[in-house]
C-alpha positions as CSV (number, residue, x, y, z in Angstrom):
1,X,-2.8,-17.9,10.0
2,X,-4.4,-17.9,6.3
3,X,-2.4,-20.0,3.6
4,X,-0.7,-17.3,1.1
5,X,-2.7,-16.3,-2.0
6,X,-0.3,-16.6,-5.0
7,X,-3.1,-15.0,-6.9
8,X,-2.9,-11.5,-5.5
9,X,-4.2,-8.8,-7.5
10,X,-1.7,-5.8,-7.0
11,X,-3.3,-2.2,-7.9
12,X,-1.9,0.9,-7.6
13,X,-3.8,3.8,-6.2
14,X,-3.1,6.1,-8.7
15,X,-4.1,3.6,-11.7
16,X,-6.7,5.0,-14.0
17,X,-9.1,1.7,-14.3
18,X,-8.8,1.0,-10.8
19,X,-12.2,1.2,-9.2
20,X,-12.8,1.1,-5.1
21,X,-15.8,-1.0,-4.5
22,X,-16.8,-2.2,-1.1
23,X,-17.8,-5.5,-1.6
24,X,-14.6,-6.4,-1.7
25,X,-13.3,-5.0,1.1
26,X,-12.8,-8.0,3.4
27,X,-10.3,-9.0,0.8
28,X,-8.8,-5.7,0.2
29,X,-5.8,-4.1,1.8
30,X,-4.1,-1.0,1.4
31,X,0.0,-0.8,1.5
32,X,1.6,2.8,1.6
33,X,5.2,3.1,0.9
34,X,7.0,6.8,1.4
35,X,10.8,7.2,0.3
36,X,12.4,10.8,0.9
37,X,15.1,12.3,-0.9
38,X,17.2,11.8,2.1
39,X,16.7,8.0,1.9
40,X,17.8,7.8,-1.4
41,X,20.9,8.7,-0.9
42,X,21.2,5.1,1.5
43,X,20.9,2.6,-1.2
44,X,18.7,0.2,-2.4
45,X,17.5,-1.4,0.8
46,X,15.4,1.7,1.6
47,X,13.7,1.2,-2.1
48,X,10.1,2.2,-3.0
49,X,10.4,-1.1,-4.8
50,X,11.6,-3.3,-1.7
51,X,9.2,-1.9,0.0
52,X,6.2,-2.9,-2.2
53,X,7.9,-6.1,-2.6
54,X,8.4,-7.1,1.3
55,X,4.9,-5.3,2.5
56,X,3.6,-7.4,-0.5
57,X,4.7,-10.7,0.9
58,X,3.2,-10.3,4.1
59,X,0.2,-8.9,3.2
60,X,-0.6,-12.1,1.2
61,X,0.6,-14.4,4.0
62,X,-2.6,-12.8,6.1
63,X,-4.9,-13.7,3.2
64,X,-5.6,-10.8,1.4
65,X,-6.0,-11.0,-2.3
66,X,-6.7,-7.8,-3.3
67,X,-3.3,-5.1,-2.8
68,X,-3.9,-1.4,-3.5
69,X,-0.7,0.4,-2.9
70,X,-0.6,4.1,-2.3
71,X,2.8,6.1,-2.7
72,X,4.3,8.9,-1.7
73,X,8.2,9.3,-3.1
74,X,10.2,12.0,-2.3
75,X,8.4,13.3,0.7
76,X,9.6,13.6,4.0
77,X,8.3,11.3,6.9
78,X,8.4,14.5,9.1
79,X,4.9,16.0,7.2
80,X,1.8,14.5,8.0
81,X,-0.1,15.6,4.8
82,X,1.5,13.6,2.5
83,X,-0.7,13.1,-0.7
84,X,-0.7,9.5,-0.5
85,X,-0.8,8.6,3.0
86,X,-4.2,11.2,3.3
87,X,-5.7,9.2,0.4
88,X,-5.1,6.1,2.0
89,X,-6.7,7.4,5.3
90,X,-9.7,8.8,3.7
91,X,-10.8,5.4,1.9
92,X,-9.8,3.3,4.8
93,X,-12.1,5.6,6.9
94,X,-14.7,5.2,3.5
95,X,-14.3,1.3,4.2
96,X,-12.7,0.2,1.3
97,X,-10.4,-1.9,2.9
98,X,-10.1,-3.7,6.4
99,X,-6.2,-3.6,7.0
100,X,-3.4,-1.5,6.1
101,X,0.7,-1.7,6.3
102,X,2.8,0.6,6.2
């Protein structure tokens, strides 16, 4: 396994000056994060933010130093076409990244 980067560079996909560019995909990889209403109502341990946080850490323990993340809050797991998750699929599939976690 790849020593942690420290020096991650954390994006989110809906930023405005964020720009997708290919060469560096082998350092790029996409996190999506999803909290429903329902989950809400559990506390904080089902957080967007602990999420990001957690999916963060591990992310950067496999090397990658470039983290987009892609969001979708209050939507249900139970649809498919969530906003954020198709996003994510489409520039995967485009080959702007080489791993995801979810």
């Amino acid at each position: 396994m790849k020593q942690p980067s420290n020096k991650a560079k954390i994006y989110y996909a809906t930023d405005t000056g964020l720009r997708y560019g290919k060469k560096d995909r082998a350092k790029t990889a996409f996190i999506y994060v999803r909290i429903s209403r329902e989950d809400e109502l559990e506390g904080e341990s089902n957080s967007i933010q602990n999420q990001i946080k957690l999916l963060t850490q591990l992310v950067r323990e496999y090397g990658y130093t470039v983290l987009i993340i892609f969001m979708d809050d209050g939507i249900t797991g139970v649809v498919a076409k969530r906003p954020g998750l198709q996003d994510m699929l489409a520039k995967l599939e485009q080959g702007y990244a080489v791993a995801y976690i979810a």
